[in-house]
N, C-alpha and C positions, 0 to 999 in steps of 0.2 A: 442638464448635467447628469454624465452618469456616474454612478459610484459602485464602486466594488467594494463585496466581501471581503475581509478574509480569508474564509472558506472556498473563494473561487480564484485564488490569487495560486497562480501555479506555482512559483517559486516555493512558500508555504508548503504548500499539502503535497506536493511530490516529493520535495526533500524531508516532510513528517513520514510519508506511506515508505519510503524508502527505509529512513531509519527505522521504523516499524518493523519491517521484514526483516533487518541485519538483525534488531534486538530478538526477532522471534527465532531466529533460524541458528544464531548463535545457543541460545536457550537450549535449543534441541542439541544441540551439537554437544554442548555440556549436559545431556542430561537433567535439566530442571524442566520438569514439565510444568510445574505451577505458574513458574512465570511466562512459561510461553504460552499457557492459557492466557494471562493476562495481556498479552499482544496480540493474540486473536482476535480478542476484542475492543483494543485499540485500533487492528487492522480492518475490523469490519466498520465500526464507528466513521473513522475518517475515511472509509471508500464510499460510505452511504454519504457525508455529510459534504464530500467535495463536490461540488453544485453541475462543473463542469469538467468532467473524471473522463479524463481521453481513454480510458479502463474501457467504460460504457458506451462509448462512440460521442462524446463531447468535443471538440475542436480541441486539435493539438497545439500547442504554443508556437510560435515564432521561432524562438532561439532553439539553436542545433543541440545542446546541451541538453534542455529541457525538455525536449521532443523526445532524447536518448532514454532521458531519465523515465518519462512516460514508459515505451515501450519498454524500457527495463520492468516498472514497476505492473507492468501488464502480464510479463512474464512470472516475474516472482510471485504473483497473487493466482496464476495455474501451478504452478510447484509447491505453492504454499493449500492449494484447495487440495492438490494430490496428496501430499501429505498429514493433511486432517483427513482425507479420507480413508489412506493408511493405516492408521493408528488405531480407526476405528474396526477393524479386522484384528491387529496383533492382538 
């Protein structure tokens, strides 16, 4: 019998890392940098802690949706490293 995580349950951690990225990138948008520190490392937590992170080269899911969201959230986590990299210059 096998059993799944939590943590490797795609539906979960892709629609978490997704919200993650809207609360970080809104954050910046309004100007509160404290809290987007705080999603930083919400965003980094849950990119380490998801077991099988198609990010990382893990198996993408089945469903078309969730494959989208993947490569979404693949995306957003380069726009999101460029701009901590950013920030680190201004």
């Amino acid at each position: 019998m096998k059993t799944k995580s939590i943590l490797s349950n795609h539906v979960v951690m892709l629609t978490a890392l997704f919200l993650a990225f809207m609360g970080y990138f809104l954050s910046i948008y309004r100007g509160n940098t404290n809290i987007a520190s705080n999603y930083s490392g919400l965003i980094i937590a849950a990119s380490c802690l998801y077991s099988v992170n198609p990010i990382f080269g893990g198996e993408l899911p089945e469903n078309k949706v969730l494959r989208l969201l993947a490569r979404l959230n693949g995306l957003l986590l380069v726009v999101w490293f460029v701009i901590i990299i950013a920030q680190l210059f201004l």
